[in-house]
C-alpha positions in Angstrom: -19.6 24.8 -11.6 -19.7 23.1 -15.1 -19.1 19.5 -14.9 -15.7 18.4 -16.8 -16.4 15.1 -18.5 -12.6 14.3 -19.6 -11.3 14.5 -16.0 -14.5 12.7 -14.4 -14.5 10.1 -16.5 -10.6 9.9 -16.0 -11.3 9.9 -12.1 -13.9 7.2 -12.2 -11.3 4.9 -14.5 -8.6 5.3 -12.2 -11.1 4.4 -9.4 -12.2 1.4 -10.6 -7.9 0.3 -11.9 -7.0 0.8 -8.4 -10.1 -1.6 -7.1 -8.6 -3.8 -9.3 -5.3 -3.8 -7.1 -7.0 -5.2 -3.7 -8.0 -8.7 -5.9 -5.3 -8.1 -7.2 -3.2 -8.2 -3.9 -4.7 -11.5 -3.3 -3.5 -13.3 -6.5 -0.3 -12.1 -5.6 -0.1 -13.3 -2.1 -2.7 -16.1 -2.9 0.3 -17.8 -5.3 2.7 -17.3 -2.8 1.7 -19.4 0.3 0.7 -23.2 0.3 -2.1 -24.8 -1.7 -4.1 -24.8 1.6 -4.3 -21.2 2.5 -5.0 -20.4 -1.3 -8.6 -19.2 -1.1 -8.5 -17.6 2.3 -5.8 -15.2 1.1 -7.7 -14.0 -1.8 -10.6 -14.3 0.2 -8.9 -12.0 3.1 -8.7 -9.5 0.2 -11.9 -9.6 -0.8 -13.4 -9.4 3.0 -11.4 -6.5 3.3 -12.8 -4.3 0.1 -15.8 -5.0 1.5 -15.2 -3.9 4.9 -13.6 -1.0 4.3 -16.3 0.0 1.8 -18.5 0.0 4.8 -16.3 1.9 7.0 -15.3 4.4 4.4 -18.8 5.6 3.9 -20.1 5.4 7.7 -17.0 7.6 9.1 -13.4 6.3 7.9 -14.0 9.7 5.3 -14.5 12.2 7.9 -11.7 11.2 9.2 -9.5 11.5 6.9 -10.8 14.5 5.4 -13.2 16.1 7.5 -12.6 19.5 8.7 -9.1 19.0 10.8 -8.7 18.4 14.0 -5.5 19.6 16.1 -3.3 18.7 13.1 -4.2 14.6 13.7 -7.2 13.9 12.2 -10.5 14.5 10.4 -13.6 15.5 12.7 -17.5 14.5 11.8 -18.8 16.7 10.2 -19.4 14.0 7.0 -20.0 11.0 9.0 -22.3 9.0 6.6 -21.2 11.3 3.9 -23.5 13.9 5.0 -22.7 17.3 3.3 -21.0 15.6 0.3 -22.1 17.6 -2.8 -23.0 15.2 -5.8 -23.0 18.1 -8.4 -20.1 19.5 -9.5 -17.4 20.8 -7.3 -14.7 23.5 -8.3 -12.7 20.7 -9.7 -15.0 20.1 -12.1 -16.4 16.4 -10.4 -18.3 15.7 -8.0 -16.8 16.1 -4.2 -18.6 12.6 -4.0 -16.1 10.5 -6.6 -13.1 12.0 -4.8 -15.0 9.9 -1.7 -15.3 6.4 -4.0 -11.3 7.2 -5.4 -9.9 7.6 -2.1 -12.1 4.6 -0.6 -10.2 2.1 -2.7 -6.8 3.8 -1.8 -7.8 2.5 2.0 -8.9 -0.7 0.9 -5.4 -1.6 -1.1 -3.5 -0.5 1.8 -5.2 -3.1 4.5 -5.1 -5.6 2.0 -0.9 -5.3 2.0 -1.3 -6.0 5.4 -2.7 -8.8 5.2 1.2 -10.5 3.9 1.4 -10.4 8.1 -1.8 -13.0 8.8 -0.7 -15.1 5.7 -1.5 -18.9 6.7 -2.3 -18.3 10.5 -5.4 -15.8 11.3 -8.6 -16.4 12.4 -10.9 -14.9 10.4 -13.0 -13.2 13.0 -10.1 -11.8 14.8 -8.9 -10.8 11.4 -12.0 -9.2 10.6 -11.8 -6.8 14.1 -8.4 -6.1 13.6 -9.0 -4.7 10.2 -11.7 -2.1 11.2 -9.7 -1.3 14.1 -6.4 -0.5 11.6 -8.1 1.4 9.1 -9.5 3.1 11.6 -7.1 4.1 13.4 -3.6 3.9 11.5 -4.6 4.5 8.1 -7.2 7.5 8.1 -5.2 9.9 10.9 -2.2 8.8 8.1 -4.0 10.5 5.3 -5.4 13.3 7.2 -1.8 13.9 8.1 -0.7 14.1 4.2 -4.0 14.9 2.3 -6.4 15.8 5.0 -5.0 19.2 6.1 -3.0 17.6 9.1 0.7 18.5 10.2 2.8 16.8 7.8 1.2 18.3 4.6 1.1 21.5 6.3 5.1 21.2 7.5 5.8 20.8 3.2 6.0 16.7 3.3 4.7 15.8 -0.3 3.1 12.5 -0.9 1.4 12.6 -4.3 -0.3 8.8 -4.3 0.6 7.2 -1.4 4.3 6.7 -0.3 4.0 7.1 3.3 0.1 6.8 3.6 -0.6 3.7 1.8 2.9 2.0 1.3 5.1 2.8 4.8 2.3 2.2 6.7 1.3 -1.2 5.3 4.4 -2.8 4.7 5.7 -1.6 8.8 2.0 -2.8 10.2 2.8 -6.2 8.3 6.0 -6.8 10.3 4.7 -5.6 13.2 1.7 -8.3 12.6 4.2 -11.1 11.7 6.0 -10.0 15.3 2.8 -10.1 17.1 1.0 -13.0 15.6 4.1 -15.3 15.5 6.0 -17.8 13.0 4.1 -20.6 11.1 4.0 -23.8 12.6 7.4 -25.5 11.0 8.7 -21.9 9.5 12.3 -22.9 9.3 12.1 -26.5 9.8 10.6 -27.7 6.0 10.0 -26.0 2.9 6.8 -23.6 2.4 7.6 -22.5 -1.0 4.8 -20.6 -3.1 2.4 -23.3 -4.7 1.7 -21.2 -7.3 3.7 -18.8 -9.3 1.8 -18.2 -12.2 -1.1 -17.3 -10.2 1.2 -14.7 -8.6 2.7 -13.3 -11.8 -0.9 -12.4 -12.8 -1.4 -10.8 -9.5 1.4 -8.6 -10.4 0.4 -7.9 -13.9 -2.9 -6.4 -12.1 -1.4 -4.7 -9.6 1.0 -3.3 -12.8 -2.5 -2.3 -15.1 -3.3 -0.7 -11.7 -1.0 1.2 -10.4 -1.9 3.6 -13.5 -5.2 4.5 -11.9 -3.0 4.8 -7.9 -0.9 7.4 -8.9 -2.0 9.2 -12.7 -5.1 9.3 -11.2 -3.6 11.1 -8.1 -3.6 13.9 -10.4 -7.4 14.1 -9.7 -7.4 15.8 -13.5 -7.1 14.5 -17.4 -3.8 16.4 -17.9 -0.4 16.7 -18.4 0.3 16.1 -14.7 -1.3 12.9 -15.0 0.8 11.9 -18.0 3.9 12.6 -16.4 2.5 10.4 -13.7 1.2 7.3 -16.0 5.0 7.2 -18.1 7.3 7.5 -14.2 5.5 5.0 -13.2 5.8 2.5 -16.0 9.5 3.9 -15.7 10.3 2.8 -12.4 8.6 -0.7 -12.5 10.7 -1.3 -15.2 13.9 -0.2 -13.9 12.9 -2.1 -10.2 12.4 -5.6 -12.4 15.4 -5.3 -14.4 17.7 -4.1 -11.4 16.1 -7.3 -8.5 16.7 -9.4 -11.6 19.9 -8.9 -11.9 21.2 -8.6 -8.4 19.3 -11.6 -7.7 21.1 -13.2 -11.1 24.3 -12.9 -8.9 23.2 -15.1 -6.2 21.8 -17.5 -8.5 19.5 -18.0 -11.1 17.1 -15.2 -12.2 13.8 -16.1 -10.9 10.1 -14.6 -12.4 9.4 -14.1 -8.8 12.1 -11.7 -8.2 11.4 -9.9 -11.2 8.2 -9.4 -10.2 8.7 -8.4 -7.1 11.5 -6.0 -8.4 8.5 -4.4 -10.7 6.3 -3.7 -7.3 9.0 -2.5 -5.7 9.5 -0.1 -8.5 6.0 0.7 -8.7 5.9 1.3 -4.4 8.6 3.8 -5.1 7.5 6.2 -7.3 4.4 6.6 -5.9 4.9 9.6 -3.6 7.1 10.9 -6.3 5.2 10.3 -9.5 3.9 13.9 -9.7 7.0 15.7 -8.8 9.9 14.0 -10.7 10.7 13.0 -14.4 11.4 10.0 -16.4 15.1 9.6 -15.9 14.7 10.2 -11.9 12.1 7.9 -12.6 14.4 5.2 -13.8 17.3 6.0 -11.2 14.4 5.7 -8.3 13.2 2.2 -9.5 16.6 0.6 -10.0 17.1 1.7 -6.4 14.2 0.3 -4.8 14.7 -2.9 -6.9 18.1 -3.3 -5.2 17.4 -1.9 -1.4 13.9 -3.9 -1.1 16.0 -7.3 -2.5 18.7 -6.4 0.5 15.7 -6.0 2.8 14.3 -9.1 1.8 17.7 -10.8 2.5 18.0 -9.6 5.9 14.3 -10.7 6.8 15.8 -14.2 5.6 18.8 -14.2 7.8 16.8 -12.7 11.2 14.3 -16.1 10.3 11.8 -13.4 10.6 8.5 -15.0 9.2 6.8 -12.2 7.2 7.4 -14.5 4.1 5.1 -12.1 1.3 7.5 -9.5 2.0 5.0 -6.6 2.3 7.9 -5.3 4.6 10.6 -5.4 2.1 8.9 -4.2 -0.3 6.0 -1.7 0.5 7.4 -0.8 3.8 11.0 -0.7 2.3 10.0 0.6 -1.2 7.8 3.5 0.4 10.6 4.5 2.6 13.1 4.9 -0.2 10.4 6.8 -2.4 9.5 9.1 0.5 12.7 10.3 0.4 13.8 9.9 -3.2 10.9 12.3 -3.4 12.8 15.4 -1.4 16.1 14.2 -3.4 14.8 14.7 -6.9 11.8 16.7 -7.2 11.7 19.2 -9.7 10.0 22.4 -10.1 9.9 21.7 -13.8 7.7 19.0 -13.5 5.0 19.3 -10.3 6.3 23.3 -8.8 8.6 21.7 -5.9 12.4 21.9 -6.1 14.4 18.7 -4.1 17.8 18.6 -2.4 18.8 17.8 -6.1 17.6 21.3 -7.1 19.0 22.9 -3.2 16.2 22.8 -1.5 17.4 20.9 1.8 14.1 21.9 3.8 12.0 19.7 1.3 14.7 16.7 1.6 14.1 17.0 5.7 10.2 17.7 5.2 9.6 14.4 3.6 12.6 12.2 5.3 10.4 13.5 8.7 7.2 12.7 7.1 8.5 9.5 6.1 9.7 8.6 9.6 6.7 9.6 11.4 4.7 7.5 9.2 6.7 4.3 10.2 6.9 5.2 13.7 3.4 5.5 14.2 1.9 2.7 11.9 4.5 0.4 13.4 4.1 1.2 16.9 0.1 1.5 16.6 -0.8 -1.6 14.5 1.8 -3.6 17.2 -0.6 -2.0 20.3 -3.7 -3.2 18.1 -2.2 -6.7 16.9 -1.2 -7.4 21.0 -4.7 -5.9 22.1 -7.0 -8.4 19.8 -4.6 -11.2 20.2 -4.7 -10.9 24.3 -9.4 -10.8 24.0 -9.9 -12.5 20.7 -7.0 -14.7 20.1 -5.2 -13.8 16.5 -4.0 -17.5 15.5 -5.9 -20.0 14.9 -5.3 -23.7 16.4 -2.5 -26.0 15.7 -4.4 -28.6 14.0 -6.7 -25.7 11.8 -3.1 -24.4 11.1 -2.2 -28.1 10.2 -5.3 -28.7 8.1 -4.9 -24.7 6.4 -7.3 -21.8 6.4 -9.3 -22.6 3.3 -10.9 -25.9 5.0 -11.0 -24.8 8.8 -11.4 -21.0 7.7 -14.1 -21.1 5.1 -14.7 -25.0 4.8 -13.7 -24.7 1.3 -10.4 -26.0 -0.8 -9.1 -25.7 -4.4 
């Protein structure tokens, strides 16, 4: 097969934008918690790229993509990457940068869980736990959508992430926060974000690369890929403009909540970006703006102490898109037709997709939080929670 230059240089872009996210992630959460904890929740974010790097390449791949097994997961057969052409495939790119573009899909999504440790893990525990999730919540999760397992063979369409990446994070993150318990005086005094600016820029690179999560999704230089770039600008947009003002209601219109708005947005259209148009788009970001803003609320008034709001938003945000996706696809734009268009079997396809992707990353990253917390201990020590993770944690500070 003749290599095509335009869409492998297009693939290895979008690769590299979306390892821009997972830094990215840790700016944003980074500005969010206390001045103490600064450097180990970028640093968390870091640890985790690399870790999953690792894993990726040894067998988190096969997994997710080797030859299927009972509908639930990958076997392997390309454990170390063995069989993994380097020439071109019938794609026109190499089988082996479809490996390195969906490595940094896996490495974003453990890095949104890490809003559940945020000012309270131990790094070692961390570090297990991590392997352990990606291991065994995030790559049956893609197999199930992209690996040839049940739910993309039962018609549930999930063009960048939605339920793989997005559900499964933001539900693992509360189940984390349940596990892992409230920070010592969550409630009690004020742990407002030390940094705000530092979190806007977080956001703007999560923004640039969220071009790369889902216009790359389209795995070719095209018009697909097009479609996908302009929704998603679209509904980040519409989510920052919608949180702002329903926040504005309450009080005044914070940059936080914009931002926040934007991500939500951004979470929302990513299962859909390949299948809807601009003004669905629009309508699906001003949505999620409003329902993850709702869901942050509630968080608030349960005192539930998963304060970065992966929940609210990725968990949240993916939910909604999941099934904005079986609402408004068109066949017009990616060849499936939603409930918008009367197709009800796509509308159930993805709302049980959607659902079987909470239920299991919820209900497996809560066994896996329990099970290292019971041998390894999850939480640091009062006092190295008193001192904060960047001094008793790395023996660093800002």
């Amino acid at each position: 097969m003749v290599l095509d230059t335009g869409t492998t240089s297009w693939l290895l872009i979008s690769t590299a934008l979306v390892m821009l996210m997972t830094p990215g992630i840790g700016f944003f959460y980074g500005g969010l918690v206390r001045r103490k904890n600064f450097i180990s929740m970028v640093a968390l974010a870091f640890i985790v790229f690399a870790l999953v790097s690792i894993q990726w390449v040894l067998f988190g791949y096969s997994l997710s993509f080797g030859p299927d097994v009972g509908g639930f997961i990958g076997n392997l057969d390309y454990i170390g990457l063995t069989g993994i052409p380097t020439e071109a495939g019938e794609a026109g790119y190499p089988p082996l940068l479809f490996v390195a573009f969906q490595m940094v899909f896996a490495a974003i999504a453990m890095a949104i869980v890490t809003s559940g440790f945020a000012e309270r893990v131990k790094l070692s525990s961390f570090i297990i736990f991590a392997l352990l999730w990606t291991t065994l919540v995030y790559d049956p999760l893609a197999h199930w959508a992209w690996g040839g397992g049940w739910a993309g063979a039962y018609g549930s369409l999930d063009f960048a992430g939605g339920t793989v990446v997005h559900i499964s994070s933001g539900f693992a993150a509360l189940a984390v926060a349940l596990v892992i318990g409230k920070r010592a005086g969550f409630g009690e005094y004020s742990m407002e974000p030390h940094n705000i600016p530092m979190t806007l820029l977080g956001a703007a690179l999560l923004w640039f690369g969220w071009f790369g999560f889902n216009a790359g999704s389209a795995l070719a230089a095209d018009s697909l890929a097009v479609n996908a770039f302009l929704v998603t600008n679209t509904s980040a947009a519409a989510g920052a403009l919608s949180w702002l003002c329903v926040s504005w209601l309450r009080g005044k219109p914070s940059s936080l909540g914009m931002i926040s708005g934007a991500v939500a947005g951004l979470v929302a259209i990513t299962p859909a970006a390949g299948y809807v148009g601009v003004i669905p788009a629009m309508v699906i970001g001003a949505i999620a703006g409003i329902l993850c803003y709702g869901a942050m609320l509630w968080r608030l008034s349960r005192k539930m102490d998963e304060s970065l709001d992966a929940w609210a938003v990725h968990g949240v945000g993916g939910l909604w898109g999941a099934i904005a996706t079986g609402i408004f696809a068109a066949m017009a734009v990616g060849g499936f037709s939603g409930l918008i268009e009367g197709n009800v079997s796509q509308f159930i396809a993805n709302a049980a997709g959607a659902l079987a992707a909470l239920v299991y990353a919820f209900v497996v990253t809560l066994v896996l939080a329990k099970l290292v917390d019971m041998t390894l201990g999850l939480r640091v020590s009062e006092q190295e929670e008193y001192v904060g993770l960047d001094l008793s944690q790395h023996g660093e500070r800002v």
